[in-house]
C-alpha positions in Angstrom: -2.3 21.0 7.4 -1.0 18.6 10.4 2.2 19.4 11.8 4.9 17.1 12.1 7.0 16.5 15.4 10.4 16.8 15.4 12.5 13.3 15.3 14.3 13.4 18.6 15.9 9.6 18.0 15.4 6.6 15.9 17.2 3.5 16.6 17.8 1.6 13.6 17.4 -2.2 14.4 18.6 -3.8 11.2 20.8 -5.5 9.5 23.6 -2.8 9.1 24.5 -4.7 5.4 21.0 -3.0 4.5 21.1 0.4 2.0 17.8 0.5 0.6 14.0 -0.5 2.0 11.1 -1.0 0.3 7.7 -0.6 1.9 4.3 -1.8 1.4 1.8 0.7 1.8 -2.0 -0.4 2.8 -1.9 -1.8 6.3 2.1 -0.7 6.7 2.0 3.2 6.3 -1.9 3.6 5.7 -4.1 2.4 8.2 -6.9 0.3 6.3 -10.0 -1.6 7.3 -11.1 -3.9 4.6 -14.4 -4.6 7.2 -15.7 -1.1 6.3 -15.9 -1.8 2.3 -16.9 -5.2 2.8 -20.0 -4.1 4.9 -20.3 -1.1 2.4 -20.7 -4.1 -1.2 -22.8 -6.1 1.0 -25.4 -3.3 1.6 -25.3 -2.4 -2.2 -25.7 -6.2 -3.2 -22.1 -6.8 -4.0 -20.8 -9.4 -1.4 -19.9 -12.0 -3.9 -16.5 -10.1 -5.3 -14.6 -11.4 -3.1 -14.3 -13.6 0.3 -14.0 -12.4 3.4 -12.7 -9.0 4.9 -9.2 -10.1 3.7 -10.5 -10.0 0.0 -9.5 -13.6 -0.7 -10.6 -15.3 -3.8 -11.3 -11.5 -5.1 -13.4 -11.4 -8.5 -11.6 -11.4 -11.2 -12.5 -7.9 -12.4 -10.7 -6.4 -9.2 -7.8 -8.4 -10.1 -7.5 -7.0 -13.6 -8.4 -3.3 -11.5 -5.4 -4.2 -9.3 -3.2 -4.7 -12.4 -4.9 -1.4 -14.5 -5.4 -4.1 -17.0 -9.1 -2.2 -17.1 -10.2 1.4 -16.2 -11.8 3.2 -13.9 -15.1 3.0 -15.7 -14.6 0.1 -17.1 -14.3 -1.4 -13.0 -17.4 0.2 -11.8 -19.4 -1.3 -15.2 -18.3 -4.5 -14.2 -19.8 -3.8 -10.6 -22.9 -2.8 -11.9 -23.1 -5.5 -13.8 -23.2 -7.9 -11.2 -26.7 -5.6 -9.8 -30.1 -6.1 -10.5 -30.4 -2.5 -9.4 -29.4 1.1 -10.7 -26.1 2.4 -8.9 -24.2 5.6 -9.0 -20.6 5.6 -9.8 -20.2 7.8 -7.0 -22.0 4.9 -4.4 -19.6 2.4 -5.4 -16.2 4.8 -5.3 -17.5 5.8 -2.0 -18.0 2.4 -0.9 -14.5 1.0 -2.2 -12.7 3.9 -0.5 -14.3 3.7 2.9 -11.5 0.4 3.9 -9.0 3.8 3.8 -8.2 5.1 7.4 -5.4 7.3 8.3 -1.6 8.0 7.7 -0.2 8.6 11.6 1.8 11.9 12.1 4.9 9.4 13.7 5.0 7.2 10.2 5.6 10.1 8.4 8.5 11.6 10.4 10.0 7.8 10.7 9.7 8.1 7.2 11.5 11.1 6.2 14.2 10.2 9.0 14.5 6.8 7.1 15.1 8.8 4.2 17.7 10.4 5.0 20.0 7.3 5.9 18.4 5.0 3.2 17.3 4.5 -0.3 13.6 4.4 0.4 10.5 3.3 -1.9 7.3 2.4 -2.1 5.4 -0.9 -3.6 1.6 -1.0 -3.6 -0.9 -3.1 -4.7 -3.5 -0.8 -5.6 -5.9 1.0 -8.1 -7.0 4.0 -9.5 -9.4 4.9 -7.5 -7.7 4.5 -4.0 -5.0 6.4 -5.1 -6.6 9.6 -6.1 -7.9 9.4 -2.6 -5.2 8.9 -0.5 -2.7 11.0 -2.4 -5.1 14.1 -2.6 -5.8 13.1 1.5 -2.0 13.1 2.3 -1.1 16.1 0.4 -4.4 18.1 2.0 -2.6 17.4 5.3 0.5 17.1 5.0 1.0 20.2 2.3 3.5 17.7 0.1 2.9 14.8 -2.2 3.1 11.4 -0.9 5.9 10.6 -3.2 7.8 13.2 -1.5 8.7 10.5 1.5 10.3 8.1 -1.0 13.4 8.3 -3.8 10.5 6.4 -5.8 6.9 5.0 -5.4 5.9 2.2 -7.5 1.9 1.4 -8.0 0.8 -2.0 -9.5 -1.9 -0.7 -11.6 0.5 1.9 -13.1 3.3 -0.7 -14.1 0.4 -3.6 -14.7 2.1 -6.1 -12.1 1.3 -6.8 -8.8 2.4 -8.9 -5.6 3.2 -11.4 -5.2 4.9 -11.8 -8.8 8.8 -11.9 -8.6 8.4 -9.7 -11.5 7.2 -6.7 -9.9 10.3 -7.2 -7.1 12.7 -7.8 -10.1 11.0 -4.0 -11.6 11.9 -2.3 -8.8 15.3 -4.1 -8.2 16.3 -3.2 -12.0 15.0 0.2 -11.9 16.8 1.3 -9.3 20.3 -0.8 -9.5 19.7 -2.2 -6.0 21.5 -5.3 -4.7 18.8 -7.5 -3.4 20.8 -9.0 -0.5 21.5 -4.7 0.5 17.5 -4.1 0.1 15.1 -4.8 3.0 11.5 -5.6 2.1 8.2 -4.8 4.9 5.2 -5.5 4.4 1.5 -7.3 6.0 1.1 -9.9 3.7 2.9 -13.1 4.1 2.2 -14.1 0.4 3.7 -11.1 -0.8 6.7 -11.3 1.7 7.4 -15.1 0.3 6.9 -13.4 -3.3 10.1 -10.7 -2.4 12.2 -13.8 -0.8 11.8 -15.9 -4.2 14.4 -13.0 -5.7 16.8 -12.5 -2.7 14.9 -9.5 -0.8 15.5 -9.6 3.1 12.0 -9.3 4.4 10.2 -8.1 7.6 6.8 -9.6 8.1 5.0 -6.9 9.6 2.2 -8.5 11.9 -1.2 -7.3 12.8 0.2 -6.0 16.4 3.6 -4.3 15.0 3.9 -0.9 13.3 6.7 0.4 11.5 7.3 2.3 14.6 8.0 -0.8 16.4 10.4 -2.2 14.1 12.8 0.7 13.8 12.4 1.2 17.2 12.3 5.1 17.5 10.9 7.7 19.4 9.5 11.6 19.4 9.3 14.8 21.3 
């Protein structure tokens, strides 16, 4: 179990209006690499789900994934499908999971730091089968549950909305009470950031050479 250095400062560098931030999760906290999985379908004969590394145009079984609009089984039977091959269920979970990377020791602490002077959650795009992964990796090295760094974590395929939708901003926004001119909104997708403007979010666009680190500005024994 990692761990964690002790906070010595964090400079906050935001609007000081803001009470509550809401953060993305693949690419903002967890360090991703679509180029892994992408290689990983091509090699097992399923390049054409989506394209690109940046998963544009995606198949629409992974959308309905996305959404938990179809199960876990149901997903991979729809891969398989696409084959002219026998595949294990364990080749394409394995495959699908290898874009996940790492969650860096200094997010977390920024995290529980940010805690403790905001209302912080979390707002993911994702599926089944990546989050039994990362939330089993993150408590194996961390020794808590992922959902311990937030006052709530929301997961599209749980609440069957996703981003960009204004209706998965407007879930969280209700659910929680928050005024959406206190709340601050990061994450790597522009798409989705224009999605969390459309209902009165403040937004940070995180770009590709940026961390959350960066933004708030803070550093650690």
């Amino acid at each position: 179990m990692k761990t964690l250095p002790n906070a010595k400062t964090i400079l906050i560098m935001i609007d000081k209006h803001i009470k509550n931030i809401i953060f993305d999760f693949g690419g903002v906290i967890l360090n991703i690499n679509p180029l892994i999985t992408y290689n990983r379908f091509n090699k097992l004969g399923l390049a054409n789900l989506y394209e690109g590394i940046e998963f544009s145009n995606p198949d629409e079984a992974l959308l309905l994934y996305e959404k938990g609009l179809i199960s876990s089984n149901d997903f991979r039977e729809k891969l398989k499908e696409k084959l002219s091959h026998p595949i294990e269920d364990c080749e394409i979970d394995e495959a699908w999971n290898a874009m996940l990377l790492d969650i860096p020791i200094e997010r977390v602490v920024l995290l529980n730091k940010l805690k403790t002077k905001y209302n912080t959650y979390l707002l993911s795009n994702t599926n089944e089968i990546h989050y039994i992964a990362y939330t089993n990796l993150f408590k194996q090295n961390f020794g808590y549950p992922l959902s311990n760094l937030f006052n709530e974590a929301y997961f599209s395929f749980m609440l069957h909305l996703n981003k960009p939708n204004k209706e998965i901003y407007q879930y969280v926004i209700n659910q929680n009470s928050l005024v959406a001119e206190e709340t601050l909104f990061i994450d790597d997708s522009i798409v989705n950031i224009e999605g969390a403007k459309a209902v009165g979010l403040k937004t940070h666009h995180l770009t590709a050479n940026e961390t959350i680190n960066d933004y708030f500005n803070h550093s650690i024994n």
